[in-house]
PAVO-963300 format. One record per residue: residue number from 0; residue in three letters; x, y, z of N, C-alpha, C, O in turn. Coordinates in Angstrom, 3 decimals. Example, Ala and Ser with C-alpha at 12.3 -4.5 7.8 and 13.67 -1.06 7.14 Angstrom:
// PAVO-963300
<0, ala, <13.190, -5.690, 7.800>, <12.300, -4.500, 7.800>, <13.200, -3.300, 7.800>, <14.236, -3.319, 8.465>>
<1, ser, <12.850, -2.250, 7.080>, <13.670, -1.060, 7.140>, <12.900, 0.030, 7.870>, <13.409, 1.138, 8.039>>
***
This chain:
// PAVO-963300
<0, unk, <-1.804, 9.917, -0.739>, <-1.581, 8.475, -0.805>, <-0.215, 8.268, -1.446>, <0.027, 9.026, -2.386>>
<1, unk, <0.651, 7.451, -1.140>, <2.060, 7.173, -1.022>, <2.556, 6.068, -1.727>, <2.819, 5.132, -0.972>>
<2, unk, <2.716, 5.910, -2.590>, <3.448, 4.164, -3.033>, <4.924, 4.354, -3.206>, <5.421, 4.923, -4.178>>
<3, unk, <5.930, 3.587, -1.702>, <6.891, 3.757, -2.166>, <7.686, 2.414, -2.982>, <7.606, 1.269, -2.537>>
<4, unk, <8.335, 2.709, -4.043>, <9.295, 1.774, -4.119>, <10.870, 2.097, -4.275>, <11.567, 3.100, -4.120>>
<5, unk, <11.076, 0.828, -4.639>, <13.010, 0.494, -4.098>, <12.813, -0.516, -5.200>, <11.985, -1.343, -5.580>>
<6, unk, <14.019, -0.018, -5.527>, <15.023, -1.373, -6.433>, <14.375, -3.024, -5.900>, <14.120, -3.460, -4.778>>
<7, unk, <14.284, -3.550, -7.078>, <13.532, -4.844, -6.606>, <12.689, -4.934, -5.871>, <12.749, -5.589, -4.830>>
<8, unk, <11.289, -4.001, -6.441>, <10.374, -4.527, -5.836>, <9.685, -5.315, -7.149>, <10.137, -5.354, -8.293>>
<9, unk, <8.403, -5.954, -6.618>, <7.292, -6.563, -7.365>, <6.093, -5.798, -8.565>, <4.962, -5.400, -8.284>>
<10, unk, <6.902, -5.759, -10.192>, <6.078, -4.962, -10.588>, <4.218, -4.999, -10.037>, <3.406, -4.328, -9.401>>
<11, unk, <4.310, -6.016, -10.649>, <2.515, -6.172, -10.583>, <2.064, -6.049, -9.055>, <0.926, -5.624, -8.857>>
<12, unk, <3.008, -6.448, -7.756>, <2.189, -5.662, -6.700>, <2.112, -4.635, -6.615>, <1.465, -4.227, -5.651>>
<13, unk, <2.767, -3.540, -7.635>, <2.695, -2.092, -7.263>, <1.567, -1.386, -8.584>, <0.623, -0.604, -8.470>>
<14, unk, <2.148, -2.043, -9.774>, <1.300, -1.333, -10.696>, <-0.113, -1.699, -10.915>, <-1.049, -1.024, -11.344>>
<15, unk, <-0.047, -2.929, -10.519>, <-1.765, -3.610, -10.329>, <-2.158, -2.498, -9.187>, <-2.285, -1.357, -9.630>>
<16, unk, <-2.318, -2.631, -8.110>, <-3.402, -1.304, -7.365>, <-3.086, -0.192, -7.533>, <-3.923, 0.567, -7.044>>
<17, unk, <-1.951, 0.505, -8.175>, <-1.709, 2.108, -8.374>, <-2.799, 1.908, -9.946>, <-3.450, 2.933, -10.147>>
<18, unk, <-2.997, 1.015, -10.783>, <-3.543, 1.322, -11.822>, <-5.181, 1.367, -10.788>, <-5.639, 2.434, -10.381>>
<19, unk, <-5.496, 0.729, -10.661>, <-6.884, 0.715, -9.623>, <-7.500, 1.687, -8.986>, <-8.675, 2.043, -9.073>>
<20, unk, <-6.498, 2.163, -8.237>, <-6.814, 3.466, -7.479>, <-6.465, 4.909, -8.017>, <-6.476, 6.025, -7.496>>
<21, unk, <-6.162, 4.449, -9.226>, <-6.012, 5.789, -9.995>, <-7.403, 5.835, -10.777>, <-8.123, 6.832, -10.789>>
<22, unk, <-7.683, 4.678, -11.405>, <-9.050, 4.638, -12.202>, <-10.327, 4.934, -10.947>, <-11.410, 5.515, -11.014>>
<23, unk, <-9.622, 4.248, -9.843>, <-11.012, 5.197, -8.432>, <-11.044, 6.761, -8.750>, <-11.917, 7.325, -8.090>>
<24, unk, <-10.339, 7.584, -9.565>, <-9.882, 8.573, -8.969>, <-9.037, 9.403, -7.772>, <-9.009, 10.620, -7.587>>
<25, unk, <-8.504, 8.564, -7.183>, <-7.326, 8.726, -6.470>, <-6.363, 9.545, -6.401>, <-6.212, 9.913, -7.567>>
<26, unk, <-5.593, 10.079, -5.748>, <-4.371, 10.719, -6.108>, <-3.595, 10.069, -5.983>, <-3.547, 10.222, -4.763>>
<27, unk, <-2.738, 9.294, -6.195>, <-1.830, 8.614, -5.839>, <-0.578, 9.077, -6.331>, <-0.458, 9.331, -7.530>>
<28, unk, <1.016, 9.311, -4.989>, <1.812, 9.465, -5.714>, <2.884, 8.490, -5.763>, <3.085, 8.148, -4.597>>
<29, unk, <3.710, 7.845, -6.587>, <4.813, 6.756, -6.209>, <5.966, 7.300, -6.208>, <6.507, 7.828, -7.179>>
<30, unk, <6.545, 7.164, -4.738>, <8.029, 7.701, -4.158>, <9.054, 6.505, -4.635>, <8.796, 5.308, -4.505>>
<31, unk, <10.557, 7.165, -5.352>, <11.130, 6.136, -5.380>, <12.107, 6.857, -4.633>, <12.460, 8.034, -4.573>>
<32, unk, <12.607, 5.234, -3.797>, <13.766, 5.496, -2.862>, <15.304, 4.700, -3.394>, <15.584, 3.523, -3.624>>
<33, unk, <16.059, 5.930, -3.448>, <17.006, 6.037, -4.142>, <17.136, 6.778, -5.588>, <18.253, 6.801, -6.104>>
<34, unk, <15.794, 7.519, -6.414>, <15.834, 7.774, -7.078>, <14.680, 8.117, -8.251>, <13.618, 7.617, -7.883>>
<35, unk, <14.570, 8.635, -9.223>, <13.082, 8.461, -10.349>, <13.045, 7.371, -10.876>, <11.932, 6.936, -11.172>>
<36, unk, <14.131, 6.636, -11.145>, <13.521, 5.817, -11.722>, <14.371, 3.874, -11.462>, <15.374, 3.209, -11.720>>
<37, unk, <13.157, 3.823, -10.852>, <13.164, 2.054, -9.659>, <13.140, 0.997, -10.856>, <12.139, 1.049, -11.571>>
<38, unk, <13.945, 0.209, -11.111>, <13.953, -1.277, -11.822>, <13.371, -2.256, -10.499>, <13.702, -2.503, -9.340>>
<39, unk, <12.517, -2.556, -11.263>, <11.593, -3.595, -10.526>, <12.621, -5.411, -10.445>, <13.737, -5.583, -10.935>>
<40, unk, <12.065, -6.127, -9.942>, <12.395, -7.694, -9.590>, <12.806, -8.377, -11.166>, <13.726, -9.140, -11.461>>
<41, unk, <11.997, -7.917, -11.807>, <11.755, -8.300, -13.017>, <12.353, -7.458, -14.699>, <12.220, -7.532, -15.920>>
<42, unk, <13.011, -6.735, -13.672>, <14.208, -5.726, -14.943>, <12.952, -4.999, -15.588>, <13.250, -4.835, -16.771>>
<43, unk, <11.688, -4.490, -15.352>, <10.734, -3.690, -15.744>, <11.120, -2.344, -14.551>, <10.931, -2.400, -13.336>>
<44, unk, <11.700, -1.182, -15.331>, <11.734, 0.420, -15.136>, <10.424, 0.991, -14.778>, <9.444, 0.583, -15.401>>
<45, unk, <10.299, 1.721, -14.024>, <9.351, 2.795, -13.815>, <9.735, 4.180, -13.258>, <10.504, 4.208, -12.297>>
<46, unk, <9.374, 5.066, -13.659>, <9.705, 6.355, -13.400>, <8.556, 7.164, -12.100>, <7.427, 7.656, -12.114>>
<47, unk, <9.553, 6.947, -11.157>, <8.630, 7.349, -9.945>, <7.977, 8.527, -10.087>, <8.577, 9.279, -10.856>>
<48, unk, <6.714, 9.092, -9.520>, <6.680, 10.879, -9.735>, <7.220, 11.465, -8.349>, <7.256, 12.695, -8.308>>
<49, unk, <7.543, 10.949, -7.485>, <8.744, 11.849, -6.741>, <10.041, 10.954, -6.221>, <9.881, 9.751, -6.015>>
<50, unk, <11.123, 11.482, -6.050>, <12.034, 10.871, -4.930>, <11.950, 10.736, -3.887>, <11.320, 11.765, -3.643>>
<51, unk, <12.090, 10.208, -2.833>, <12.215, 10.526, -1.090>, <13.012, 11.553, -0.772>, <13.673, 11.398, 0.255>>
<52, unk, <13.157, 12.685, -1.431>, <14.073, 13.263, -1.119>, <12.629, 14.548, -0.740>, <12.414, 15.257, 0.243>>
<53, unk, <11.814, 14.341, -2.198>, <11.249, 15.040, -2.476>, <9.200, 14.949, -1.523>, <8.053, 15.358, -1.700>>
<54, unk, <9.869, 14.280, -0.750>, <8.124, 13.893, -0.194>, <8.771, 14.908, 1.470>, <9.813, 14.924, 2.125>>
<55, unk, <7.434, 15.608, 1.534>, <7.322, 16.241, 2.853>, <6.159, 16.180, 3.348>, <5.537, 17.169, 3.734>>
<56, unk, <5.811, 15.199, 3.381>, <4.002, 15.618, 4.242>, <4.211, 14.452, 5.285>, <4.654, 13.305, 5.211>>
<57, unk, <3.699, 15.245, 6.285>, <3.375, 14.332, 7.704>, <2.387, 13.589, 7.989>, <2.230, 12.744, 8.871>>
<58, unk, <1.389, 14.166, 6.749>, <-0.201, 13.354, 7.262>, <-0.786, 12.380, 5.570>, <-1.787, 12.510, 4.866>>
<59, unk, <0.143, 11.672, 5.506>, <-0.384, 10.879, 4.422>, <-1.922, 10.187, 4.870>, <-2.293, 9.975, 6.025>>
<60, unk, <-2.627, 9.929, 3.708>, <-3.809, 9.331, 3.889>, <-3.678, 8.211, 3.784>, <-4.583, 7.485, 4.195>>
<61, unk, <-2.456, 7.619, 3.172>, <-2.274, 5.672, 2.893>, <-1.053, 5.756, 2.683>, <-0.552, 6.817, 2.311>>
<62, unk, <-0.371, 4.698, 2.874>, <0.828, 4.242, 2.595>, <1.061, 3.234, 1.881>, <0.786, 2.501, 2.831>>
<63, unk, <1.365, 2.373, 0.924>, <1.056, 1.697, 0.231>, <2.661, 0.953, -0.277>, <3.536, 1.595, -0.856>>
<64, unk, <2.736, -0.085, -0.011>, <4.364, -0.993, 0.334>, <4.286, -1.936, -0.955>, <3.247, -2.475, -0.576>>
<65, unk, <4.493, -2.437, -1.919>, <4.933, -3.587, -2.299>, <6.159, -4.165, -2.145>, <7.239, -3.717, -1.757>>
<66, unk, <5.638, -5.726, -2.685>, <6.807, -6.376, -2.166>, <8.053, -6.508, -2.739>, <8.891, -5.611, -2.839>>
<67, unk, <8.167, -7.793, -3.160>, <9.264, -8.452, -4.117>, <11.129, -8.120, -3.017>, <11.447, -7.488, -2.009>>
<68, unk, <11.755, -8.902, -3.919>, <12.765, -9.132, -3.103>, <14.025, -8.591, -4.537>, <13.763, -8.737, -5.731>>
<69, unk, <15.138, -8.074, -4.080>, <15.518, -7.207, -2.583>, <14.350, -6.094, -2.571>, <14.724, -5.512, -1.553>>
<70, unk, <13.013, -5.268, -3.045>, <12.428, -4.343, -2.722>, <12.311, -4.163, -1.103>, <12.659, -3.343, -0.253>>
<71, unk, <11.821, -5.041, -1.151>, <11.232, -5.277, 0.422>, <12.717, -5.029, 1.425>, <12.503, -3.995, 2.058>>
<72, unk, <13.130, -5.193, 1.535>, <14.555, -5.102, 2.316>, <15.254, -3.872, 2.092>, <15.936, -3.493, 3.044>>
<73, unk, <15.251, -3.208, 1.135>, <15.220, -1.724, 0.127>, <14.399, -0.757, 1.064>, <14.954, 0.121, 1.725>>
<74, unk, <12.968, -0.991, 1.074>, <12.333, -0.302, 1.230>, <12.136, -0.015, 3.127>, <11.791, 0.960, 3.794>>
<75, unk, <12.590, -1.512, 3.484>, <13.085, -1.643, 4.882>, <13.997, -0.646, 5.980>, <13.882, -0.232, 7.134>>
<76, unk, <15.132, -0.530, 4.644>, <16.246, -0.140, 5.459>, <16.100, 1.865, 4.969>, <17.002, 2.627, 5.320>>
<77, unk, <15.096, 2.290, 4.319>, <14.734, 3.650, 4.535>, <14.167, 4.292, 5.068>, <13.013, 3.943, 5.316>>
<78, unk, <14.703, 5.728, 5.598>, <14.436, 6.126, 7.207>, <12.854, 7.073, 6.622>, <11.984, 7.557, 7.347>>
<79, unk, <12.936, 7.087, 4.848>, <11.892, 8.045, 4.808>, <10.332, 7.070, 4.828>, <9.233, 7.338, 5.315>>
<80, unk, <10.825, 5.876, 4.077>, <9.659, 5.174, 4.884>, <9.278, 4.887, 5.735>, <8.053, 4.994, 5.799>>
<81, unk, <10.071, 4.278, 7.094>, <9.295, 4.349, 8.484>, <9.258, 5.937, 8.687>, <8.530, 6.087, 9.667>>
<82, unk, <9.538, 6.770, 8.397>, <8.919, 8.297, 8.969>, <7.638, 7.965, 8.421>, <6.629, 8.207, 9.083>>
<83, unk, <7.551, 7.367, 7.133>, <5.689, 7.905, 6.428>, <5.515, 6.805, 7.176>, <5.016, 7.246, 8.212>>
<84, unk, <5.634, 5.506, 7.297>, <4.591, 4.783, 8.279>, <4.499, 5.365, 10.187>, <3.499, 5.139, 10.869>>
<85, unk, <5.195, 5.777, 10.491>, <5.368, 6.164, 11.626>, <4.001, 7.364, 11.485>, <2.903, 7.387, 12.041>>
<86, unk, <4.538, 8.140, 10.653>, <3.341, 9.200, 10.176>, <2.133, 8.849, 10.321>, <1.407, 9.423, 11.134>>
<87, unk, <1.614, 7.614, 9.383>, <0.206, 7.328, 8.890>, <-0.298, 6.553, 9.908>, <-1.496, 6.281, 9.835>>
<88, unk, <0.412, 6.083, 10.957>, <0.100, 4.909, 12.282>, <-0.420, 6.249, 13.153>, <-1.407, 6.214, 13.888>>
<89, unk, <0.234, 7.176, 12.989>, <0.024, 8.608, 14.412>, <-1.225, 9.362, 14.006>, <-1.874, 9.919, 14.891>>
<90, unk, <-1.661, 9.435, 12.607>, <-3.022, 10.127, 12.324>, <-3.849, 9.073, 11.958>, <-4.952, 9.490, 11.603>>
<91, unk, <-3.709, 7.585, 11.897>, <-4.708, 6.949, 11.896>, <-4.957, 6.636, 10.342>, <-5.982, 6.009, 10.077>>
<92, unk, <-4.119, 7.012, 9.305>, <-3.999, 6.801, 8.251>, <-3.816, 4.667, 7.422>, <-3.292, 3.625, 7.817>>
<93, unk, <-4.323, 4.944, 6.642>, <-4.293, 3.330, 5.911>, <-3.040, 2.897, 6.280>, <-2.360, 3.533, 7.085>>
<94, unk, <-2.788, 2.201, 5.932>, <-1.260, 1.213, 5.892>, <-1.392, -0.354, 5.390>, <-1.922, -1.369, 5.843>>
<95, unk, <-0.630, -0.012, 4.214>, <-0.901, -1.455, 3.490>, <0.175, -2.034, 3.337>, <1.036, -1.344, 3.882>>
<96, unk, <0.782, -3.286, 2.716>, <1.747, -4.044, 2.487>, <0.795, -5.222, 1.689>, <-0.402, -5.508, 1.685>>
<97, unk, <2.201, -5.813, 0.921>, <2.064, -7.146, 0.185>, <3.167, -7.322, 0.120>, <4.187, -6.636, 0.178>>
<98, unk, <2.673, -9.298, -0.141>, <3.878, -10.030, 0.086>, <4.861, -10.112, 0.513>, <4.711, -10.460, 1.685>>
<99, unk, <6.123, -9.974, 0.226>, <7.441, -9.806, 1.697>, <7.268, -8.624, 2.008>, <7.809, -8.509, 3.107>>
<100, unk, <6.788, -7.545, 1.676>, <6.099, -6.235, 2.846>, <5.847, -5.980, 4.050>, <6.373, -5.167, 4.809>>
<101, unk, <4.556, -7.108, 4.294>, <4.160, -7.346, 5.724>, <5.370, -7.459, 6.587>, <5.201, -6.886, 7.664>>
<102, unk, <6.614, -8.055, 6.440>, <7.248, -8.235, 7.015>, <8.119, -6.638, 7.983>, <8.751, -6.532, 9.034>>
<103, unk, <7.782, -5.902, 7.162>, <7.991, -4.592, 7.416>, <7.394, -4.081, 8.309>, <8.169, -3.542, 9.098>>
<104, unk, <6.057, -3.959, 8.653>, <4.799, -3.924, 9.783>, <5.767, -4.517, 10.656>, <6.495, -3.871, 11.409>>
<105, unk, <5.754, -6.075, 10.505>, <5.754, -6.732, 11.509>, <7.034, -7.031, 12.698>, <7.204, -7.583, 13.785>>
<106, unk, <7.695, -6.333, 11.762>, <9.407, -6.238, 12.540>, <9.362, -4.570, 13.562>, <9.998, -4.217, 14.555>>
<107, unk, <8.297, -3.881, 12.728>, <8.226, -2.653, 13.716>, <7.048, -2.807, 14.484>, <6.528, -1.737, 14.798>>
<108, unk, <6.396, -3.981, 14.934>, <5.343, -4.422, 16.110>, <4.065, -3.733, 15.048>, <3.018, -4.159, 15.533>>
<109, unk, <3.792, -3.031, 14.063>, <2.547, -2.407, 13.620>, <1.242, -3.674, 13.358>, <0.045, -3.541, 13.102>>
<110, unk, <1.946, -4.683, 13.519>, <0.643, -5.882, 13.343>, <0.684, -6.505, 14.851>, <0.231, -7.632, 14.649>>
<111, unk, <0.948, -6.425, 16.144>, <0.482, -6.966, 17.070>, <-0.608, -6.592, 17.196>, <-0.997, -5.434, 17.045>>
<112, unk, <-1.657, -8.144, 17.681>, <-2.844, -7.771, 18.120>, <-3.922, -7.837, 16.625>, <-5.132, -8.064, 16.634>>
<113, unk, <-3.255, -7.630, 15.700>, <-4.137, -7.856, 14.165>, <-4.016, -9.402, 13.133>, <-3.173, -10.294, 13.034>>
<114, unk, <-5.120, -9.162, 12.595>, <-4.922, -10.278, 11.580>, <-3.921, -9.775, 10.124>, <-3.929, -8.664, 9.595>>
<115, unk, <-2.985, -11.166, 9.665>, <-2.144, -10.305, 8.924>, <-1.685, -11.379, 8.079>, <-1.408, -12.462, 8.595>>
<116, unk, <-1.550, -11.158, 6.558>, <-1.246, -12.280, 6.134>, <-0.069, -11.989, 5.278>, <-0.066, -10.760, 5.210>>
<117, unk, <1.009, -12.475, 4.533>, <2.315, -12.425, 3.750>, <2.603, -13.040, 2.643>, <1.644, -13.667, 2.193>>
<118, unk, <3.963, -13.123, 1.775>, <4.465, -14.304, 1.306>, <4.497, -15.327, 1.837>, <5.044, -15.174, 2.929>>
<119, unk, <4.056, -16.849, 1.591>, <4.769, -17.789, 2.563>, <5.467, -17.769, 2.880>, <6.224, -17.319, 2.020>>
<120, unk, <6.250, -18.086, 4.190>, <7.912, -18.158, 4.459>, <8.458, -16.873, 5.564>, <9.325, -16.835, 6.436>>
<121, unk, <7.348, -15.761, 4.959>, <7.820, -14.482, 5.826>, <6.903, -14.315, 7.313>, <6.921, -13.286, 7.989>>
<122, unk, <6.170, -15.460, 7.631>, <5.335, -15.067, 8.559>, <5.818, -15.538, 9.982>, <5.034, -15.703, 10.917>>
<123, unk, <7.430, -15.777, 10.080>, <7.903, -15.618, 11.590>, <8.142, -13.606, 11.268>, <8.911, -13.106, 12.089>>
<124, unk, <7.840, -13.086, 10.722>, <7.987, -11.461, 10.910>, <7.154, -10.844, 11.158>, <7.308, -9.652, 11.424>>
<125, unk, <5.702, -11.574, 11.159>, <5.158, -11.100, 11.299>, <4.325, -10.836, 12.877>, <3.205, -11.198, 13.239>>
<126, unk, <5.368, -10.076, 13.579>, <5.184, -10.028, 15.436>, <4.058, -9.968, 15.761>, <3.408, -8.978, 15.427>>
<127, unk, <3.416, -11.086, 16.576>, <2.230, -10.496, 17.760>, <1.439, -10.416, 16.534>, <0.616, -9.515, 16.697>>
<128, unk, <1.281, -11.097, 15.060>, <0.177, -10.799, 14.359>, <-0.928, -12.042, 14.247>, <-0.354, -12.964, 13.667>>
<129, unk, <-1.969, -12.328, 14.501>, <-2.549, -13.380, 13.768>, <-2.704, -13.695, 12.508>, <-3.381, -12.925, 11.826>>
<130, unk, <-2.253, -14.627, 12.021>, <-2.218, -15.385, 10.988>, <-2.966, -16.619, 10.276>, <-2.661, -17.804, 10.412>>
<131, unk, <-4.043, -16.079, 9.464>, <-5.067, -17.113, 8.765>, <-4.242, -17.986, 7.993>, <-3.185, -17.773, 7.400>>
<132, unk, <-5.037, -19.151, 8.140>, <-4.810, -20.268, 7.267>, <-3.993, -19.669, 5.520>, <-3.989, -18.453, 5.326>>
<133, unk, <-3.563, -20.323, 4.749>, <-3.345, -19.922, 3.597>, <-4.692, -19.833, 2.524>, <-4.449, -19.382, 1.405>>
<134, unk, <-5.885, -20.186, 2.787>, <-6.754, -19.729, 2.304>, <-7.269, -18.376, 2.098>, <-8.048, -17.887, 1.280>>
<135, unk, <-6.559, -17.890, 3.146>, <-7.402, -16.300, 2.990>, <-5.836, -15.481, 2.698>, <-4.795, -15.499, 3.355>>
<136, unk, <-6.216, -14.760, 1.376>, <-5.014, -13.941, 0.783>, <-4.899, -12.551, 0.549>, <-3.843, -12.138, 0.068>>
<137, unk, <-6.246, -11.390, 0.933>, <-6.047, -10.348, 1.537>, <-6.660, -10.304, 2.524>, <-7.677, -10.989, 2.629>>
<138, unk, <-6.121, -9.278, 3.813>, <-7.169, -9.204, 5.337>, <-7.029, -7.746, 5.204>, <-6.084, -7.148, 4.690>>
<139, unk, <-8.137, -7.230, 5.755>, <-8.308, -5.920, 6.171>, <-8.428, -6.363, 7.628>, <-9.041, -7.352, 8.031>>
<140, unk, <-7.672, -5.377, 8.434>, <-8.043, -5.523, 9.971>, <-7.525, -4.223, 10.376>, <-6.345, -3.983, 10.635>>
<141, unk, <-8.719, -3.219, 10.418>, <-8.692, -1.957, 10.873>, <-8.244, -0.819, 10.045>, <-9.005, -0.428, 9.160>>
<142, unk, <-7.065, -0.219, 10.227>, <-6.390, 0.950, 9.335>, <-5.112, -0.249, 8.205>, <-4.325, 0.296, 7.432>>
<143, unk, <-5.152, -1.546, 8.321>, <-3.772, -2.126, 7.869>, <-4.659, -3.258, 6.924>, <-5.584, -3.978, 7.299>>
<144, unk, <-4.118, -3.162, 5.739>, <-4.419, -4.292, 4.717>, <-3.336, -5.143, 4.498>, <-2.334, -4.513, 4.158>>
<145, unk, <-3.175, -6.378, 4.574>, <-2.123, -7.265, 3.931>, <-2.671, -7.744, 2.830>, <-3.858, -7.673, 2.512>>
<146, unk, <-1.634, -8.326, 2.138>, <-1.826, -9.730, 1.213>, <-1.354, -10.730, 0.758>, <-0.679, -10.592, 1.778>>
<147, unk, <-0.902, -11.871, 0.130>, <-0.144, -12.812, 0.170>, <1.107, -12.619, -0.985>, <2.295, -12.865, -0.776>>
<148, unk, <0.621, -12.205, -2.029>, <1.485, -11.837, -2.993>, <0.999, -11.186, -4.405>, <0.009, -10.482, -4.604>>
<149, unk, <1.993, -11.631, -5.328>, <1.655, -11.262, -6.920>, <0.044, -11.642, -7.578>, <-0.763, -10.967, -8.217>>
<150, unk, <0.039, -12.599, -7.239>, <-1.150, -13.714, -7.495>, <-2.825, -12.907, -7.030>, <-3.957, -13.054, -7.489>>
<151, unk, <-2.345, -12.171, -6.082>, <-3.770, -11.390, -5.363>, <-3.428, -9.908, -5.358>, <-3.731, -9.142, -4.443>>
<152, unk, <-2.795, -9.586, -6.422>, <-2.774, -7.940, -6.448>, <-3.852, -7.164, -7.137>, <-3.867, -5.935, -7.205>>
<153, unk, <-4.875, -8.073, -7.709>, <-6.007, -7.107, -7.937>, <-6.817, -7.211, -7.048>, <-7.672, -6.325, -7.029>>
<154, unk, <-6.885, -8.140, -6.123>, <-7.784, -7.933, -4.789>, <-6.982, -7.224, -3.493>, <-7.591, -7.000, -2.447>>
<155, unk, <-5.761, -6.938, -3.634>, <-5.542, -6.459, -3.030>, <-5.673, -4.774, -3.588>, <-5.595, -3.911, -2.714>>
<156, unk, <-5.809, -4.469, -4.588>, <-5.989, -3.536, -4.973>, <-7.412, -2.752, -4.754>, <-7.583, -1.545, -4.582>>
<157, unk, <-8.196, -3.605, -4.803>, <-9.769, -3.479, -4.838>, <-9.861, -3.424, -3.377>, <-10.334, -2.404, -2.877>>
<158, unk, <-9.422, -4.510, -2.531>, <-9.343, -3.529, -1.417>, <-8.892, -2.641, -0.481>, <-9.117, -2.485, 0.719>>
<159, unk, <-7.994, -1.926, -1.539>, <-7.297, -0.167, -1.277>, <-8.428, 0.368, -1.514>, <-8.825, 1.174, -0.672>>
<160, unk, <-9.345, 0.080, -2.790>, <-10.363, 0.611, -3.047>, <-11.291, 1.654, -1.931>, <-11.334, 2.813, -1.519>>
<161, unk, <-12.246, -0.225, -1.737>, <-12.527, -0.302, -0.905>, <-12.729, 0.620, 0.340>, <-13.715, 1.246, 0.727>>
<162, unk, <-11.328, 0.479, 0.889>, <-10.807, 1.481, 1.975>, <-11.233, 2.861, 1.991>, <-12.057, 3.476, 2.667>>
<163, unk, <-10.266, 3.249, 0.848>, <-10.388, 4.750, 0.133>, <-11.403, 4.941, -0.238>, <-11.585, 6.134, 0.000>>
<164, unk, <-12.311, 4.530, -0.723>, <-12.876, 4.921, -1.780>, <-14.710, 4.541, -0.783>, <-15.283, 5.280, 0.018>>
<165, unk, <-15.043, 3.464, -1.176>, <-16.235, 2.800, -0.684>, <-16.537, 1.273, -1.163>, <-16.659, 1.121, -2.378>>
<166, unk, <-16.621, 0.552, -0.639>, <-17.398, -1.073, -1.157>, <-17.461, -0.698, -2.856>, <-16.629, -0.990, -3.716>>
<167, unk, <-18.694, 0.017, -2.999>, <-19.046, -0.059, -3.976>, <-18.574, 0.301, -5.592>, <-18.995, -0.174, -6.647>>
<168, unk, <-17.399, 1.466, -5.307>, <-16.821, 1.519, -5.808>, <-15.425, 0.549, -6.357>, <-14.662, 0.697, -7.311>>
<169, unk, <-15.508, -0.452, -5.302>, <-14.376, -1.344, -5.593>, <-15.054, -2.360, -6.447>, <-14.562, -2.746, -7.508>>
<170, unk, <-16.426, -2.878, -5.875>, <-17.108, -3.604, -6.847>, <-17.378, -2.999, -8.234>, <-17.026, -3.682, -9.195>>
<171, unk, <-17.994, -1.731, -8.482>, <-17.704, -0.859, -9.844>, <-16.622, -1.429, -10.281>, <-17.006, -2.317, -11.042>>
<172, unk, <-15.338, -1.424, -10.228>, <-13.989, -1.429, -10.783>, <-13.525, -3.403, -10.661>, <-12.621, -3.994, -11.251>>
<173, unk, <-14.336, -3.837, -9.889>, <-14.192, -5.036, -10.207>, <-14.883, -5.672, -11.310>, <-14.225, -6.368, -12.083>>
<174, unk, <-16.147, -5.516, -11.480>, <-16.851, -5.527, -13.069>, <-16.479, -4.867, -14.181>, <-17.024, -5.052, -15.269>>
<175, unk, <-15.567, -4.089, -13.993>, <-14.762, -3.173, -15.057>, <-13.798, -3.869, -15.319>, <-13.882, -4.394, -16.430>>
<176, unk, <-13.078, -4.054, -14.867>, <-11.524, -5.253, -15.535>, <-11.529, -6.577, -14.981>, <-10.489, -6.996, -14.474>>
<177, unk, <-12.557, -7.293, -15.008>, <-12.943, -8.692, -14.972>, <-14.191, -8.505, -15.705>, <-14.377, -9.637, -16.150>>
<178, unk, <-15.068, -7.855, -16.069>, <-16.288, -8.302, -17.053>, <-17.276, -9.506, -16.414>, <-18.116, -10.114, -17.078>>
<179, unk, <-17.066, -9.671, -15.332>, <-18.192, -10.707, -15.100>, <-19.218, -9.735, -14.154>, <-20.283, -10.188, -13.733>>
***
């Protein structure tokens, strides 16, 4: 499982479900492109555990995009990320995005034919995708999860879960850091 980021992305869309799916037990690793260590949107550092220099696997099990701006456009214009989505689309692997993310799918056709939701504003990018009302702020539709933004990164996290993991385990971990 793959989380890449780039300069200006969205802390909390990335560290909200990498904290999630690590407490699933997960492996998760976060690629930074351009380097170890990615300054987020928000001048918050993180120290990737690999570079893109340093990722070689063809058969990722998930791919995992956040957004934020310039990230998203960052993470756009690298050839090692469409190789891993190109990758994870050819074995049938997850593929997720949030917030200006989706837009990434959707400029390489990976959401025609699916339901798909974004940041407001970014959803002429999103090609050939159907698009719910603004009420609904994560979709699962098949191997591809969207979500709308910052605001829904623990449900979008829960359902990486979900995915990976099982229902029930996402609900486990939803009574765990919400207490209700």
């Amino acid at each position: 499982i793959y989380m890449f980021l780039a300069s200006g992305f969205e802390e909390v869309e990335a560290l909200c479900p990498l904290d999630l799916l690590r407490r699933a037990g997960l492996d998760v690793k976060t690629v930074g492109i351009g380097g170890k260590n990615i300054t987020g949107s928000h001048g918050i550092t993180v120290v990737a555990d690999m570079t893109e220099d340093e990722l070689d696997d063809a058969e990722p099990t998930a791919v995992i995009l956040p957004g934020g701006m310039p990230g998203t456009t960052n993470l756009d214009a690298s050839f090692v990320v469409h190789r891993a989505l190109d990758d994870a689309k050819k074995n049938g692997a997850l593929i997720s995005a949030i917030c200006a993310a989706p837009m990434i799918l959707g400029k390489r056709g990976d959401l025609r034919g699916k339901k798909a939701v974004c940041y407001p504003g970014f959803e002429s990018y999103l090609d050939g995708a159907e698009v719910p009302d603004m009420g609904v702020t994560v979709v699962t539709d098949g191997k591809i999860i969207t979500a709308r933004g910052m605001g829904v990164a623990l449900e979008f996290g829960l359902a990486l879960v979900s995915a990976l993991c099982s229902p029930e385990k996402a609900e486990e971990l939803r009574r765990a850091v919400i207490a209700s």
